[in-house]
N, C-alpha and C positions, 0 to 999 in steps of 0.2 A: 701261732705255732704250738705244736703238743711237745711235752716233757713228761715220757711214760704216759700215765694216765692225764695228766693235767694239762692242763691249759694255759700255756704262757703268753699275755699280747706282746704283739711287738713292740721295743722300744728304740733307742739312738742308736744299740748296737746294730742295724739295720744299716747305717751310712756310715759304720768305724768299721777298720781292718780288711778293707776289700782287700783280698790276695791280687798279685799282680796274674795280668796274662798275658804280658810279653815284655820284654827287658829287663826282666825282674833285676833288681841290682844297679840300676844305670840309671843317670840321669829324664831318661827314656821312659821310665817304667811305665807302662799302661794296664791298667784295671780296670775295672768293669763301667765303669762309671765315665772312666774319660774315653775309652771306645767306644759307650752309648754317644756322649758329645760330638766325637770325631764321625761317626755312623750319622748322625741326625744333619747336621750341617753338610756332608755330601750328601745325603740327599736331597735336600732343601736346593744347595746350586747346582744338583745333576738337574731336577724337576723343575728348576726356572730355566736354565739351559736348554733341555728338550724343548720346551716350551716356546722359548724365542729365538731359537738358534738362525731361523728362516722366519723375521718378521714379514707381515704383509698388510695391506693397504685394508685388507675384508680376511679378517681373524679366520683362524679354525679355532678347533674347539679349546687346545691347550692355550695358545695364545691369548685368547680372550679371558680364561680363566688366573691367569697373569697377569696381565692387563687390570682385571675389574681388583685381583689382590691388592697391587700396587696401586691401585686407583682408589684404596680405600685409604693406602698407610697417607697418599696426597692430602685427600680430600679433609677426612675427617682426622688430622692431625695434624702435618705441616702445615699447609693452606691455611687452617682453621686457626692456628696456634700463631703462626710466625708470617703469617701473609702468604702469598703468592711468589713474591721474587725471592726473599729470605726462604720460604719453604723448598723453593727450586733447589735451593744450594743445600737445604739441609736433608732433603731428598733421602738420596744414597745410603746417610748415616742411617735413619730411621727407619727407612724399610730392612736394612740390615739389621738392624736392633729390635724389628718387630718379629721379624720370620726365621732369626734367629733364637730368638727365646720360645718362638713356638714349636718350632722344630723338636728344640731342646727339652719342653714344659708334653709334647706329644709321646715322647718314649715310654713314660710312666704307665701309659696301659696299651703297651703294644706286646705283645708276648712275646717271651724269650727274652725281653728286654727289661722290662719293667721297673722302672726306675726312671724319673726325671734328671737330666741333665743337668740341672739346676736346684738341683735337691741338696747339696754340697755348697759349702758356705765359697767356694773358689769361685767359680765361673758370676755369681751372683754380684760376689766383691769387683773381682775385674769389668762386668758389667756397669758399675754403681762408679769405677774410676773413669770409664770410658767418658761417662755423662757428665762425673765431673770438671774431666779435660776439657771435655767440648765446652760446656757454658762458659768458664772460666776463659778457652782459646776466643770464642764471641765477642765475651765482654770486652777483653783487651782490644781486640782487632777493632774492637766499633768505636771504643772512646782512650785507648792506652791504659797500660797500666793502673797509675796515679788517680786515672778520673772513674775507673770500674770500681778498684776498691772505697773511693769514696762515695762513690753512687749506692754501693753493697752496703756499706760500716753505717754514712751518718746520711739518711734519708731527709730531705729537703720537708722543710715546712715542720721540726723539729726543734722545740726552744734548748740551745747548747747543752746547759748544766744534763741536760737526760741524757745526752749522746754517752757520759760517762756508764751510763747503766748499760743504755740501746746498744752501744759499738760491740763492748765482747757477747752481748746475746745475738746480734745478726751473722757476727763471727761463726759464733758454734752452728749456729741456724743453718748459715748456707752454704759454710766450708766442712762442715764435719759431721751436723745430722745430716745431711741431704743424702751423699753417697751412701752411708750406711744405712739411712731408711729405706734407701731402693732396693738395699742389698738381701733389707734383713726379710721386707714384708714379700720379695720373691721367694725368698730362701722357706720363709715358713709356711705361704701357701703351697709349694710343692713336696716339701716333707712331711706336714700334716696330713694331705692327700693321698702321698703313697702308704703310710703308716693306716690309714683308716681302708683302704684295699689290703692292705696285707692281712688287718685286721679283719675284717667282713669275709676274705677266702682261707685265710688261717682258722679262723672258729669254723666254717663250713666243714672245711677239712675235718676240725676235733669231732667235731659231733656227725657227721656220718660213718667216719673211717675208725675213728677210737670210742668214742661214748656210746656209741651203739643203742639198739631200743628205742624209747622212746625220746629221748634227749636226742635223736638224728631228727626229729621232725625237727628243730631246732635249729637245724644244718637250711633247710627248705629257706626261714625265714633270712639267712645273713646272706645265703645266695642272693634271694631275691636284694636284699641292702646293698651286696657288694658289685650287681646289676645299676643298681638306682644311681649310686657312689663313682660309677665310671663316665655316665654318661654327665654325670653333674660337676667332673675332673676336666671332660674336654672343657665346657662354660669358662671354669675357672683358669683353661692350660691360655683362652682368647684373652677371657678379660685382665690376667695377669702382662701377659705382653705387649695390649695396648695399653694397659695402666701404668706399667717401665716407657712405654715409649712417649706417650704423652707427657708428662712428670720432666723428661728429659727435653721436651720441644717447650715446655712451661718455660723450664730451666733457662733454656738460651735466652725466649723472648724475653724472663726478667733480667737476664744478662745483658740485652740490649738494649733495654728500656732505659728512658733518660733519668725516667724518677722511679725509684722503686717502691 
């Protein structure tokens, strides 16, 4: 962004202070950022909706592209991670956690919008508790209570006197980094990303529109970077959502596992 003649990059002030833009004052209040979220996720189940609303035996073309999405979150994650029967059940969650977050991770270079959904440390966090419920509701249901956290704490094939050290490290390990690692490594690949677009079309802007002369050919080159940067954002918007969703199908299957 330009300041008079200068050139300021952008920095955090970018995700602080959104003005409201509608209930301003109310528990309600929506800003820019949580109507990008509310916008992205109707469309995500308007577009699986159209798509399946009239299944059939021999797809058309929406259907099948449905199909082969949700056949991917199966295949190479449930399936892959948690088995076939386990995967069945854990289905639902995971493709909602995967085409949600891409939904969410897709607004960042949509114009008019521009900003990731998940560029804000909330929706990331609530994310990161979703996963933690889940593993944690697994564990219990597979073995109760009592035999999860000891499965979690004091790992079999361990000579006792260690478990004094091992117990509160698996503790923090898998009840308190976990969540927050999910939260934190979403939250900074989508802020890093939009900061380096703002960056790359911000300088563009200074040096054509204000620096003028020869400093605009300058402009040519962060264009072409902030070209390269967008399409190198979508990569990252996929592999960020299958990296949360997998991470979280990890999660359960160490939750259910006898030995950890």
């Amino acid at each position: 962004m330009a300041t008079g003649d200068e050139f300021q990059a952008p920095g955090i002030s970018e995700f602080l202070g959104l003005p409201a833009l509608f209930f301003e004052g109310t528990p309600f209040e929506i800003n820019r950022i949580i109507l990008v979220r509310l916008l992205a996720v109707a469309v995500m189940l308007f577009l699986f909706w159209l798509a399946l609303r009239k299944p059939s035996r021999v797809p058309g073309r929406g259907q099948s592209i449905a199909e082969l999405a949700l056949g991917f979150v199966q295949v190479q994650i449930a399936d892959q991670i948690l088995g076939k029967e386990m995967g069945r059940r854990y289905l639902p969650l995971l493709a909602g956690m995967f085409f949600g977050i891409l939904a969410m991770n897709v607004t960042g270079v949509i114009p008019a919008l521009n900003i990731s959904g998940t560029a804000l440390i909330g929706m990331p966090l609530l994310l990161g508790l979703v996963a933690y419920v889940v593993f944690i509701y697994a564990g219990i249901k597979q073995f109760g209570t009592a035999k999860f956290f000891k499965n979690s704490l004091f790992p079999a094939g361990v000579p006792w006197p260690i478990y004094i050290l091992l117990a509160p490290i698996e503790f923090i390990n898998i009840f308190i980094v976990r969540p927050i690692s999910l939260a934190l490594r979403l939250l900074l690949n989508m802020m890093v990303g939009h900061l380096l677009l703002v960056l790359c079309f911000g300088a563009t802007s200074f040096f054509i529109f204000t620096a003028g002369g020869l400093l605009g050919l300058f402009g040519i080159g962060t264009l072409a970077f902030g070209f390269i940067f967008t399409f190198v954002e979508f990569a990252v918007f996929i592999l960020q959502a299958y990296i949360f969703t997998l991470l979280t199908a990890v999660y359960v299957q160490q939750a259910v596992a006898e030995e950890h």
